[in-house]
MIDOSE-1310 file (N, C-alpha, C; in nm, 2 decimals, decimal comma, always signed):
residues 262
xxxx	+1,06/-4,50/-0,85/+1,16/-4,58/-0,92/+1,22/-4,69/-0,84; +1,14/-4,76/-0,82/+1,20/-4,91/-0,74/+1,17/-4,86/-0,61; +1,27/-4,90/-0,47/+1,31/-4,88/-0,34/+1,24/-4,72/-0,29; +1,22/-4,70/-0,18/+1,26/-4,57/-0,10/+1,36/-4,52/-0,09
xxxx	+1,44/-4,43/-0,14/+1,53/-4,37/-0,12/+1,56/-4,36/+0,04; +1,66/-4,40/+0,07/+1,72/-4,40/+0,22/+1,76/-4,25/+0,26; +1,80/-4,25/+0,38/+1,83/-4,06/+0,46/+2,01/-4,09/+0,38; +2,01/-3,95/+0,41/+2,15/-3,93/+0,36/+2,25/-3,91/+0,46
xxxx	+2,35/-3,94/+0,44/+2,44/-3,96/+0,58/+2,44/-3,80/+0,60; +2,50/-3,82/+0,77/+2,54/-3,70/+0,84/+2,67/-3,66/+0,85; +2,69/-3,74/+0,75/+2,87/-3,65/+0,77/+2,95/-3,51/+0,68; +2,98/-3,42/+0,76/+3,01/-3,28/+0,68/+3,11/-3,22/+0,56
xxxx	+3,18/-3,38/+0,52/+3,29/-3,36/+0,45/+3,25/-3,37/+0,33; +3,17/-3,34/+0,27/+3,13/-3,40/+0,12/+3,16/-3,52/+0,07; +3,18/-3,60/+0,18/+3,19/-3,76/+0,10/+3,05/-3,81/+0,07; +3,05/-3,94/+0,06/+2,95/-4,03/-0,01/+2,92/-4,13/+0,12
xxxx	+2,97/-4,13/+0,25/+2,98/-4,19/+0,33/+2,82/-4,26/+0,35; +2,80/-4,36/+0,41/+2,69/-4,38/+0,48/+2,59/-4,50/+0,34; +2,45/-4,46/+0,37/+2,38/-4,50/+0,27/+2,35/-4,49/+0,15; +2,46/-4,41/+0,08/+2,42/-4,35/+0,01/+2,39/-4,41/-0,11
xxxx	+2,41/-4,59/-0,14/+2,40/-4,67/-0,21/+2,23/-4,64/-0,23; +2,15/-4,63/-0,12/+2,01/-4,56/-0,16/+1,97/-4,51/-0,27; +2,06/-4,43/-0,35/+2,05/-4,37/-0,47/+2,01/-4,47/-0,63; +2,14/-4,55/-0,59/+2,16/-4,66/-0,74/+2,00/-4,72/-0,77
xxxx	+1,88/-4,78/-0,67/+1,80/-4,86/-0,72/+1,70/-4,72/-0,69; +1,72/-4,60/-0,60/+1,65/-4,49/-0,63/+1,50/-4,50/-0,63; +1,40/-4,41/-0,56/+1,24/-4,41/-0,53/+1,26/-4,25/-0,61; +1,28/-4,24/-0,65/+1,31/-4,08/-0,70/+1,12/-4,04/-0,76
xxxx	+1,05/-4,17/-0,74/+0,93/-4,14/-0,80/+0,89/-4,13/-0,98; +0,98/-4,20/-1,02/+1,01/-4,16/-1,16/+1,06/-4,08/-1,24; +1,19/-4,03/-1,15/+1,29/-3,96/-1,20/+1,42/-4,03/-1,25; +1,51/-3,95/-1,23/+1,66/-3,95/-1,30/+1,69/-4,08/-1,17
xxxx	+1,67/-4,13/-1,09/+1,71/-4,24/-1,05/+1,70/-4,38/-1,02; +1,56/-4,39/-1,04/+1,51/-4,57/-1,04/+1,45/-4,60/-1,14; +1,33/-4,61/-1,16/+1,22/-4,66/-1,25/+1,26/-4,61/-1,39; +1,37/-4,53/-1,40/+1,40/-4,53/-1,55/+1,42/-4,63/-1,61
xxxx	+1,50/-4,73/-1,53/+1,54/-4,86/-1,55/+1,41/-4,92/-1,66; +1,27/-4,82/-1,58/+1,16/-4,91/-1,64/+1,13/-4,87/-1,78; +1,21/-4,80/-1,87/+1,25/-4,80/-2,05/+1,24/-4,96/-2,06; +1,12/-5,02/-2,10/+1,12/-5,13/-2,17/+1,21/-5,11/-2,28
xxxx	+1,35/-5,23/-2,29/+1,45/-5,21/-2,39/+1,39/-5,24/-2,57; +1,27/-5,32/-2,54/+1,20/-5,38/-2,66/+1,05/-5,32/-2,67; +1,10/-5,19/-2,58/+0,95/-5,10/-2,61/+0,99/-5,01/-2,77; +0,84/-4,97/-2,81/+0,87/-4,90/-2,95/+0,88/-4,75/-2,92
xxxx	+0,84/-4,72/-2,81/+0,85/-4,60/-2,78/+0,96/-4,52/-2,67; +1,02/-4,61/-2,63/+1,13/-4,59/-2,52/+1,08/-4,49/-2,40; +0,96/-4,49/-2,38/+0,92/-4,46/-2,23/+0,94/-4,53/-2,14; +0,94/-4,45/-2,02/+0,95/-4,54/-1,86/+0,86/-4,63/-1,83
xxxx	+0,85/-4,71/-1,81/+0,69/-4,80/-1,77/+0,69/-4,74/-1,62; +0,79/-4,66/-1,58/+0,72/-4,62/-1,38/+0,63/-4,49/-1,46; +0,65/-4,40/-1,32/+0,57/-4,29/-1,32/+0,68/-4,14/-1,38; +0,63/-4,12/-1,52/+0,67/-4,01/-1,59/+0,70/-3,85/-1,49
xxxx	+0,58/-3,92/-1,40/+0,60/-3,73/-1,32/+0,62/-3,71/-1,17; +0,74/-3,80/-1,18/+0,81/-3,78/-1,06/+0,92/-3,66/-1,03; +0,94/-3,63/-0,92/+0,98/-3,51/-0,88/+1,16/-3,53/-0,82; +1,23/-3,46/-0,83/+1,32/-3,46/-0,79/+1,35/-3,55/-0,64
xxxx	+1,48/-3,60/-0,59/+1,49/-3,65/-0,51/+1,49/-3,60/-0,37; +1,45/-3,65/-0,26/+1,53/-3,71/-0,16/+1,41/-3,57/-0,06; +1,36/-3,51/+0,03/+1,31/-3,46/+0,10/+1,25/-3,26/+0,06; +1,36/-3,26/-0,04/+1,34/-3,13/-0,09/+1,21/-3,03/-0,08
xxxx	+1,14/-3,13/-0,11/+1,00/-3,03/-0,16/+1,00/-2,99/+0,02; +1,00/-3,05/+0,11/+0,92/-2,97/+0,20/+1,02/-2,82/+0,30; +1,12/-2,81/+0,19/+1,19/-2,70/+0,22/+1,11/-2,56/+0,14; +1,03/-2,59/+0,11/+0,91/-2,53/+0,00/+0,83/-2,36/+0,04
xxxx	+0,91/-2,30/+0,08/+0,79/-2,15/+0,11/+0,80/-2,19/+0,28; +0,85/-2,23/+0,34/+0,94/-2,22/+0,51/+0,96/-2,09/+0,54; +0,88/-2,03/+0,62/+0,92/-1,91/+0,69/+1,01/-1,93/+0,80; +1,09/-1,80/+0,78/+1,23/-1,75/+0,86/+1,20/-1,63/+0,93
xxxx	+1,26/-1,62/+1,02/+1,24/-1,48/+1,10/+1,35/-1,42/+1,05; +1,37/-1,28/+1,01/+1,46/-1,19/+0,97/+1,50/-1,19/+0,88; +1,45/-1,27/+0,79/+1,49/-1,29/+0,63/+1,40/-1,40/+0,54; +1,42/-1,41/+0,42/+1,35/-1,48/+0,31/+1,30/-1,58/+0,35
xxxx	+1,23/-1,66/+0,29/+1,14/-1,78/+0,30/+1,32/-1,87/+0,31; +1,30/-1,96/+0,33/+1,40/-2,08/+0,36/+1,39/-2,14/+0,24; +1,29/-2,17/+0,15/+1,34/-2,20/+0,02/+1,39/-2,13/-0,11; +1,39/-1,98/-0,06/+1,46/-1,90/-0,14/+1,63/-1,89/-0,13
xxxx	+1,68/-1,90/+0,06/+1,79/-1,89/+0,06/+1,89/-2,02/+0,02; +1,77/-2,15/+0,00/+1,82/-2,26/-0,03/+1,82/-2,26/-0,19; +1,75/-2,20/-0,28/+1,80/-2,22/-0,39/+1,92/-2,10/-0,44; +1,92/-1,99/-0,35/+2,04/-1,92/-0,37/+2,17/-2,00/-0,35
xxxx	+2,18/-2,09/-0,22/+2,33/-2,15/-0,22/+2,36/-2,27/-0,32; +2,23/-2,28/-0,35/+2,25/-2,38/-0,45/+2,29/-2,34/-0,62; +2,26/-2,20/-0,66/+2,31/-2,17/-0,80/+2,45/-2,06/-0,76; +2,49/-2,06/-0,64/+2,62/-2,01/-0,59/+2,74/-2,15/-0,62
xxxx	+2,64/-2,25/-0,55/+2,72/-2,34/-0,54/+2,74/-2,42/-0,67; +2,66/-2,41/-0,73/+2,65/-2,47/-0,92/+2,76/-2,39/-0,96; +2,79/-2,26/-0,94/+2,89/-2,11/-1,01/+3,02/-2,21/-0,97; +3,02/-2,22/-0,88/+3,20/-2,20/-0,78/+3,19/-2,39/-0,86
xxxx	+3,10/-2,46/-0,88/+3,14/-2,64/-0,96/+3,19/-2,64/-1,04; +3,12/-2,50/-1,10/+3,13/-2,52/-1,30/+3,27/-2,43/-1,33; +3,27/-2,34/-1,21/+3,40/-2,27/-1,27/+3,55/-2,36/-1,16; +3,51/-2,38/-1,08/+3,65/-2,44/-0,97/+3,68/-2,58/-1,00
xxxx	+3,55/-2,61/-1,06/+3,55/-2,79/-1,06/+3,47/-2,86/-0,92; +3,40/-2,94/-0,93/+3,36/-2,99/-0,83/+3,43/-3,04/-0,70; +3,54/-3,10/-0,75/+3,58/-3,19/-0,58/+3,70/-3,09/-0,57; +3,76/-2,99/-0,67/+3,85/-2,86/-0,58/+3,77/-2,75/-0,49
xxxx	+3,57/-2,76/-0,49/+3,53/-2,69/-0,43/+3,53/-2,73/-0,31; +3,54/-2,65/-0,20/+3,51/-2,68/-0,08/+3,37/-2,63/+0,02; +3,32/-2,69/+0,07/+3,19/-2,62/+0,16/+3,22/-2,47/+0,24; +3,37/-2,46/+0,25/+3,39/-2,31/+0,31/+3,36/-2,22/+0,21
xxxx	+3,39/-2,24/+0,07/+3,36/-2,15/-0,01/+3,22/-2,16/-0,05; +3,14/-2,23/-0,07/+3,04/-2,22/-0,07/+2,97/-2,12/+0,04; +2,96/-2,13/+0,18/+2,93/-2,06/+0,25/+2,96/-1,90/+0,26; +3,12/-1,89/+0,22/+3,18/-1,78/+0,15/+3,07/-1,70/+0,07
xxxx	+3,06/-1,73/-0,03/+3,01/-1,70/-0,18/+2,86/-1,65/-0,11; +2,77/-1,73/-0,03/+2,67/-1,72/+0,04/+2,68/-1,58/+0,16; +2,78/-1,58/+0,21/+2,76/-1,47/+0,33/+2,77/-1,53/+0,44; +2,78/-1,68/+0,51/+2,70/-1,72/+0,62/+2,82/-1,80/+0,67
xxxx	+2,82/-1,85/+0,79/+2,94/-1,97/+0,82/+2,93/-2,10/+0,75; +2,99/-2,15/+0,77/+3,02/-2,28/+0,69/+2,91/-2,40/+0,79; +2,89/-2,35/+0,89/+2,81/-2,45/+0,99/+2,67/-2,41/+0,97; +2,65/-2,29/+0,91/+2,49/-2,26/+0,91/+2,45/-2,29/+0,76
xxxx	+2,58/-2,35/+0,69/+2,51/-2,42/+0,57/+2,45/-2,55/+0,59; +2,48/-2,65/+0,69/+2,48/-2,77/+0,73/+2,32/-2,74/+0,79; +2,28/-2,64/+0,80/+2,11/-2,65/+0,84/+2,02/-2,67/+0,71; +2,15/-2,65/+0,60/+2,02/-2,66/+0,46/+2,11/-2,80/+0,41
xxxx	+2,20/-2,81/+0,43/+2,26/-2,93/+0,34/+2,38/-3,04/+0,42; +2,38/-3,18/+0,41/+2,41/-3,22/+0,50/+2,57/-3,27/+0,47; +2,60/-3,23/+0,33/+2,70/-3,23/+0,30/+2,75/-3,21/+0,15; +2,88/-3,19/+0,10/+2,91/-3,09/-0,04/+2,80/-3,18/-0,11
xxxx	+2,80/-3,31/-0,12/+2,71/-3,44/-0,21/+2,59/-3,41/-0,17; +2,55/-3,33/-0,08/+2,44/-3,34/-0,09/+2,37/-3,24/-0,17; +2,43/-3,12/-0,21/+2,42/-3,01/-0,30/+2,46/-3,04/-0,43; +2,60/-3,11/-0,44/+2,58/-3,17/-0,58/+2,46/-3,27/-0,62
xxxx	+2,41/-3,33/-0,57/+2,27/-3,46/-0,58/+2,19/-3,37/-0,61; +2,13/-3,24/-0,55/+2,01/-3,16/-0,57/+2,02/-3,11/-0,67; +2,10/-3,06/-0,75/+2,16/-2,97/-0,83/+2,17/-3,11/-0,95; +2,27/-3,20/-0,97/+2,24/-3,30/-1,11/+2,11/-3,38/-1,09
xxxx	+2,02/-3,38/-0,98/+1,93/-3,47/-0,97/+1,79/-3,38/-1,03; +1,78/-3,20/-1,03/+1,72/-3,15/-1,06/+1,73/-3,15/-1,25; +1,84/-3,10/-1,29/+1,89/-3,12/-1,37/+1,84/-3,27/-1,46; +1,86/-3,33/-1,42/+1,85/-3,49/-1,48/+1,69/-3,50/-1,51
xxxx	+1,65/-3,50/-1,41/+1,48/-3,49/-1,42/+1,39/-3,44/-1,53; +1,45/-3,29/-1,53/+1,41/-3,25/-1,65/+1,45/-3,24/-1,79; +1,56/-3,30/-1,75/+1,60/-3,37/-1,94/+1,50/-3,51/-1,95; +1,48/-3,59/-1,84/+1,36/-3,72/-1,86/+1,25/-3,66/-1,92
xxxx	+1,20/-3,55/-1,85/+1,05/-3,53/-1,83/+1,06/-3,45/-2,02; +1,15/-3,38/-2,02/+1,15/-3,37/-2,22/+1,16/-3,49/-2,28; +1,22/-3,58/-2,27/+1,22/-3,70/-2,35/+1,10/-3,73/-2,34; +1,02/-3,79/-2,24/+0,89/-3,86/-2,22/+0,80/-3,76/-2,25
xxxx	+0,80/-3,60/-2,25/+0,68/-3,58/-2,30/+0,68/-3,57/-2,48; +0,82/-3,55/-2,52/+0,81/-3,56/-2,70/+0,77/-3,72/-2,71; +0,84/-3,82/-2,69/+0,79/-3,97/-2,71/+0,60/-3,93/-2,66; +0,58/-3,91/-2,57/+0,43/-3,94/-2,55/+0,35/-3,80/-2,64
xxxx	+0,40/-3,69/-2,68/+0,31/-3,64/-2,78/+0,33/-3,63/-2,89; +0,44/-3,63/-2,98/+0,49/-3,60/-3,09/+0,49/-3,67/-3,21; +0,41/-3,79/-3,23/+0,42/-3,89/-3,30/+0,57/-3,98/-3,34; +0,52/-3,95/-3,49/+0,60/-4,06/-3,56/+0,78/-4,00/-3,49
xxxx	+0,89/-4,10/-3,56/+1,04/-4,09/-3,52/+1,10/-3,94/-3,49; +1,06/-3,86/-3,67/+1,13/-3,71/-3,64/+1,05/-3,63/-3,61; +0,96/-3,60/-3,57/+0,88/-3,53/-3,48/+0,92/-3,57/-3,34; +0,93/-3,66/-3,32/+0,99/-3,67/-3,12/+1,12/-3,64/-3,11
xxxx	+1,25/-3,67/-3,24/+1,37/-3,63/-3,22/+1,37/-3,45/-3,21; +1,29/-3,44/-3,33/+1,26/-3,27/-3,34/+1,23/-3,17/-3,19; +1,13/-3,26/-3,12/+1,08/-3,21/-2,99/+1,18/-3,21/-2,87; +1,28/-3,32/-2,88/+1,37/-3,37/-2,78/+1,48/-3,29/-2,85
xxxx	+1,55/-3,24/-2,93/+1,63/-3,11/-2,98/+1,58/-3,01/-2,92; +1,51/-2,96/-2,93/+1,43/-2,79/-2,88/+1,40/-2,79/-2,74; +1,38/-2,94/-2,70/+1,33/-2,91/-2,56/+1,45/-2,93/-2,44; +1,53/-2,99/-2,52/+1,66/-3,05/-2,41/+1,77/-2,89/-2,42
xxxx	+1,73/-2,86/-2,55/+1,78/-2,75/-2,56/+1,74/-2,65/-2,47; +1,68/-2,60/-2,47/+1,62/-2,46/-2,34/+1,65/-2,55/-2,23; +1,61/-2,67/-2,17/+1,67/-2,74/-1,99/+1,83/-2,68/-2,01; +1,89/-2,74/-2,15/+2,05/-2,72/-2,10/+2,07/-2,57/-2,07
xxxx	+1,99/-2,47/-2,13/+2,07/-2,35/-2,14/+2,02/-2,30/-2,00; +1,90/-2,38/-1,94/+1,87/-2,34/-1,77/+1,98/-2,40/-1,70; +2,07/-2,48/-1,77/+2,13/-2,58/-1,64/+2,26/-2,60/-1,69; +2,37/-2,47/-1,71/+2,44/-2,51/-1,75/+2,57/-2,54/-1,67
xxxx	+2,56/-2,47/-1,51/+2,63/-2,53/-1,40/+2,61/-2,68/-1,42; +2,51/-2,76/-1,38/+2,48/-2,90/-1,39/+2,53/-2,97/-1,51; +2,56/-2,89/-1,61/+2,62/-2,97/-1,74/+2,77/-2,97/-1,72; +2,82/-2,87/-1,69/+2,96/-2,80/-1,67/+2,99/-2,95/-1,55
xxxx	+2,93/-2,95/-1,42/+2,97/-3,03/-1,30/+3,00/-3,21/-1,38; +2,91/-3,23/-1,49/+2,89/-3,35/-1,57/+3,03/-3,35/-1,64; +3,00/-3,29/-1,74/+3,18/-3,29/-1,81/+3,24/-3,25/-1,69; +3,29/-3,16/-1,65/+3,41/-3,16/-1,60/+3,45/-3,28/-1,51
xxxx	+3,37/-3,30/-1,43/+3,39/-3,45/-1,30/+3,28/-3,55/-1,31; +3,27/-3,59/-1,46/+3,21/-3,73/-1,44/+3,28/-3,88/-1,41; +3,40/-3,84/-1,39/+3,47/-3,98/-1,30/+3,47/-4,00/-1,19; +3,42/-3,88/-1,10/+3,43/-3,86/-0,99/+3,26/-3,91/-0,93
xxxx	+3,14/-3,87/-1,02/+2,97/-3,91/-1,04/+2,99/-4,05/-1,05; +3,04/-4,09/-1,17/+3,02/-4,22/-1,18/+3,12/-4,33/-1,11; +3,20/-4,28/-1,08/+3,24/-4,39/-0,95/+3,14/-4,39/-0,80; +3,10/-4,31/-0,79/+3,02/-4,26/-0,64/+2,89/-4,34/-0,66
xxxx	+2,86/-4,42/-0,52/+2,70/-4,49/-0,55/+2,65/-4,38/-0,53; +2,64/-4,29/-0,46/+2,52/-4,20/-0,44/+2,48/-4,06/-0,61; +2,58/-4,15/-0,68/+2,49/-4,09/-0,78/+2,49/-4,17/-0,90; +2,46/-4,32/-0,85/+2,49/-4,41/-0,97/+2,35/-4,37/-1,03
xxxx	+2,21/-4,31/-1,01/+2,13/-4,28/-1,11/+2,17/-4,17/-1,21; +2,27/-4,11/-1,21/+2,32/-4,01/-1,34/+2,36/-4,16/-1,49; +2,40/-4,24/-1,42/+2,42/-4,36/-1,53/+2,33/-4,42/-1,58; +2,21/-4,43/-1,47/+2,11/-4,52/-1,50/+1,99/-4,44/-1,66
xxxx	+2,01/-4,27/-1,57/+1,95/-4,20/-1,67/+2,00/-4,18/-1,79; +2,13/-4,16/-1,82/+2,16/-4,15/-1,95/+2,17/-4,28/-2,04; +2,16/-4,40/-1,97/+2,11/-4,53/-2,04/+2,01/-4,46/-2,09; +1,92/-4,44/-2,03/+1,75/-4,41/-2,04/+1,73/-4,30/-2,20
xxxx	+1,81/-4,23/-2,16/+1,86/-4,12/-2,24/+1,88/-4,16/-2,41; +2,01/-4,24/-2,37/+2,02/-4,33/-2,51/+1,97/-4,42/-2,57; +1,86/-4,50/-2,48/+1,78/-4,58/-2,52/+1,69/-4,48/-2,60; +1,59/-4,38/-2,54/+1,50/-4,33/-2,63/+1,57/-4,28/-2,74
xxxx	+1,70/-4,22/-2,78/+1,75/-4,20/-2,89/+1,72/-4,31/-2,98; +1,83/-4,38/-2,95/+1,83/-4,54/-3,07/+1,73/-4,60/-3,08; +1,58/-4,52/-3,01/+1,47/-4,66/-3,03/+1,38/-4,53/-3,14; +1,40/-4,42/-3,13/+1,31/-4,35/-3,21/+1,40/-4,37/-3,37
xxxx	+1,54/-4,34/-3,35/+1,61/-4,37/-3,46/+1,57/-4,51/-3,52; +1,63/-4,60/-3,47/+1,52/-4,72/-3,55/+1,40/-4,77/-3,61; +1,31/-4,68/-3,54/+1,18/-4,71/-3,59/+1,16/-4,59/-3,67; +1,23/-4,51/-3,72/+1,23/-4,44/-3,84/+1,31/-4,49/-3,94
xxxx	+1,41/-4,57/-3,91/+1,47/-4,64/-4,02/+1,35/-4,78/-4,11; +1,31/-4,84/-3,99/+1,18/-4,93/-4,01/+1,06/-4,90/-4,09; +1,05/-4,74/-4,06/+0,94/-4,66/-4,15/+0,95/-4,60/-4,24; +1,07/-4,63/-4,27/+1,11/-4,53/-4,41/+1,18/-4,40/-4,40
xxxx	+1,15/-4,35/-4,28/+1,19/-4,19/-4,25/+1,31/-4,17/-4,23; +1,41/-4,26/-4,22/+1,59/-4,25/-4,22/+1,62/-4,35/-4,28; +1,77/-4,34/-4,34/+1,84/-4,41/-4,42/+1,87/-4,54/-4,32; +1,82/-4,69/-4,42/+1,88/-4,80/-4,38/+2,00/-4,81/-4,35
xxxx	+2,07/-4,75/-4,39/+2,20/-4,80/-4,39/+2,27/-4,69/-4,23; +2,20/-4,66/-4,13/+2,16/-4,54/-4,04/+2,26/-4,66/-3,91; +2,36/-4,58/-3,85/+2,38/-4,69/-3,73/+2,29/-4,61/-3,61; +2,21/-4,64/-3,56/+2,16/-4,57/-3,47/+2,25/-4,56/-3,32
xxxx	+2,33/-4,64/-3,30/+2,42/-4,60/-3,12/+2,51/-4,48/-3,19; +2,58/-4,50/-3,32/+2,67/-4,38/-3,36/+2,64/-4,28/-3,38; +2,51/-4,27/-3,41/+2,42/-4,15/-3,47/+2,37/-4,08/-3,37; +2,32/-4,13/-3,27/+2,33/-4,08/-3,14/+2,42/-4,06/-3,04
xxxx	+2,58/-4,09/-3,04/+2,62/-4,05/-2,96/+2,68/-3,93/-3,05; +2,69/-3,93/-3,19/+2,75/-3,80/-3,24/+2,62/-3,69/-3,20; +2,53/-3,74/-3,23/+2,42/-3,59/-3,20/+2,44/-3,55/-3,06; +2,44/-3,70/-2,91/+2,47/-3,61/-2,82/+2,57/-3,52/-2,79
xxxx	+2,68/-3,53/-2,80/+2,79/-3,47/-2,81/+2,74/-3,30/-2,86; +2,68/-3,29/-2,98/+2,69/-3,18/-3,03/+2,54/-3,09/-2,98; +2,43/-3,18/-2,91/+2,35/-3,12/-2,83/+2,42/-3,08/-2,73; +2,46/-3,11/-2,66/+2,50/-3,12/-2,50/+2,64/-3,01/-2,51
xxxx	+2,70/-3,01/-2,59/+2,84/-2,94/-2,60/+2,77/-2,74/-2,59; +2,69/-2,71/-2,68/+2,63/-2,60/-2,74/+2,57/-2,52/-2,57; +2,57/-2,56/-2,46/+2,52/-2,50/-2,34/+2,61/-2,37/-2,36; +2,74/-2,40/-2,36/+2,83/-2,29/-2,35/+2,90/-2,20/-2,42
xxxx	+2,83/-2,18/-2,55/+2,84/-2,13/-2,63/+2,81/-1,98/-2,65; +2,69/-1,97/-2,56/+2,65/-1,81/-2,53/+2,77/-1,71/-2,47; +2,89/-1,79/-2,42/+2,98/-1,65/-2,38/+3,08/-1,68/-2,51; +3,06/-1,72/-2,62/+3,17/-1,71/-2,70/+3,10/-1,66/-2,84
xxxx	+3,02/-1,75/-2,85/+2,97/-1,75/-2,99/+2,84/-1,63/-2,99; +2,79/-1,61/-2,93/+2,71/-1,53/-2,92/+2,54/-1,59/-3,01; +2,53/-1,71/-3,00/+2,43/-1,79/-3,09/+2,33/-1,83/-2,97; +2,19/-1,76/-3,01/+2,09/-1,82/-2,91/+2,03/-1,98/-2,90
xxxx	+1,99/-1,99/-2,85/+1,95/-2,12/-2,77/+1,87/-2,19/-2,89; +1,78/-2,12/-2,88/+1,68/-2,12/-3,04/+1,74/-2,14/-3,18; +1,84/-2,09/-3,22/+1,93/-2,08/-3,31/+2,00/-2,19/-3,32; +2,12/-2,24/-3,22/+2,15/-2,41/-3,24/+2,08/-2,52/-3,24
xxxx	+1,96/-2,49/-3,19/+1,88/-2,60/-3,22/+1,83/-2,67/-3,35; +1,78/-2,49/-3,40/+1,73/-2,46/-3,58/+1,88/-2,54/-3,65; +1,95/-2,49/-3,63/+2,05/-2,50/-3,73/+2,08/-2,63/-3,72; +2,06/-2,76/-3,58/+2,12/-2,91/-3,56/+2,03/-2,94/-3,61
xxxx	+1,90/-2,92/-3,62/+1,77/-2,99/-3,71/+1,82/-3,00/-3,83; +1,82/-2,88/-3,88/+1,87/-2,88/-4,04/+1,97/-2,94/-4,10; +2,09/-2,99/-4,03/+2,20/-3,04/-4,04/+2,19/-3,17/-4,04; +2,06/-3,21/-3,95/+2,03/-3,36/-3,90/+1,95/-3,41/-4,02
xxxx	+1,85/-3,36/-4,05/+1,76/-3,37/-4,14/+1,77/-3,37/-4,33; +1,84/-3,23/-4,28/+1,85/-3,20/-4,41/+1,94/-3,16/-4,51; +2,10/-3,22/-4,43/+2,24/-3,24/-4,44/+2,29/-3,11/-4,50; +2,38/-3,08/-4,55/+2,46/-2,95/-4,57/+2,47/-2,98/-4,75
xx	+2,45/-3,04/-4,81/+2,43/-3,03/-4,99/+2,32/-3,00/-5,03; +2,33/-2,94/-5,14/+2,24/-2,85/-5,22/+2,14/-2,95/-5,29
């Protein structure tokens, strides 16, 4: 997605210090941080013109099945601090967490987390950058299989649906401190992607309006920021409502489609 992604600063405080501007024009490889940009705005299909199968950011993969002496592979203990650390976001809030608790929550000092992470940003990045990715990679593969308008919206319901109900620390860290993401360059690709996001909405909406398949009189930005809202809201619903993943989905289709009159 454009640039190389730059190294990430060495500083321990969970700031944004250093390079972290690296992020905004993003090599993420056709992920959630550069080449999304490449959504031709006057494409019919609201795909990326980069590379659809790009992988999460920044050095990750080669923490990958790492043998340790006296305990788990290294990329098992790294994704454990990482859905400890998603828990203590979604429930403490993001910038009231601190790296001591993290390490806490883990078992380990607070200095032997800095062998897997080089700072709090750098665990929140891994964590919305994983996250992000695979809400892309559902949009672009309904646009690239699904045909006509409500067949891709239908596919991008169902499929963003099951990512959120995987990721619902990463959704929780979004609402609760997105003033905090989107002021930060090192995670100005969270903005870039949800352009991306709402582009493919309003461009499939339109060209179902064009084809007969939605009402002319359809605003497509309104119409999609009300559906996002009511996609995106439904993650956290399983500890109240008791309604499966599968179930909200069914029921926004039907609502979307086929309105609530007889």
């Amino acid at each position: 997605m454009g640039t190389t992604r730059k190294g990430r600063a060495g500083s321990r405080d969970g700031t944004t210090a250093g390079n972290q501007g690296g992020h905004a024009a993003g090599s993420r490889g056709g992920t959630a941080a550069g080449s999304q940009g490449g959504h031709a705005a006057g494409s019919r299909d609201g795909t990326a013109a980069g590379n659809p199968a790009g992988t999460a950011a920044g050095d990750r993969g080669g923490h990958a099945g790492t043998a340790t002496a006296g305990g788990p592979p290294r990329s098992e203990r790294r994704d454990r601090m990482l859905a400890l650390a998603g828990e203590l976001f979604a429930e403490k809030g993001y910038r009231a967490t601190t790296v001591r608790e993290i390490a806490d929550a883990a078992g380990i000092l607070s200095g032997s987390l800095y062998h897997h992470f080089d700072s709090k940003d750098s665990i929140g990045d891994e964590i919305l950058s994983g996250f992000m990715n695979e809400v892309l990679a559902d949009y672009r593969a309904a646009v690239a299989s699904a045909g006509g308008p409500r067949a891709v919206l239908e596919q991008i319901v169902r499929s963003t649906s099951r990512t959120l109900s995987r990721h619902r620390a990463a959704l929780a860290m979004l609402q609760n401190d997105w003033s905090y993401f989107a002021a930060a360059p090192r995670f100005a690709y969270l903005r870039t992607a949800l352009r991306d996001i709402e582009r493919i909405w309003i461009t499939q909406l339109e060209l179902g309006v064009q084809a007969g398949v939605f009402r002319t009189d359809l605003d497509p930005k309104l119409t999609y920021r009300l559906l996002r809202d009511v996609l995106w809201i439904p993650a956290q619903w399983h500890r109240t409502g008791g309604y499966s993943t599968g179930q909200v989905a069914d029921a926004l289709l039907r609502l979307l489609f086929d309105g609530i009159t007889s």
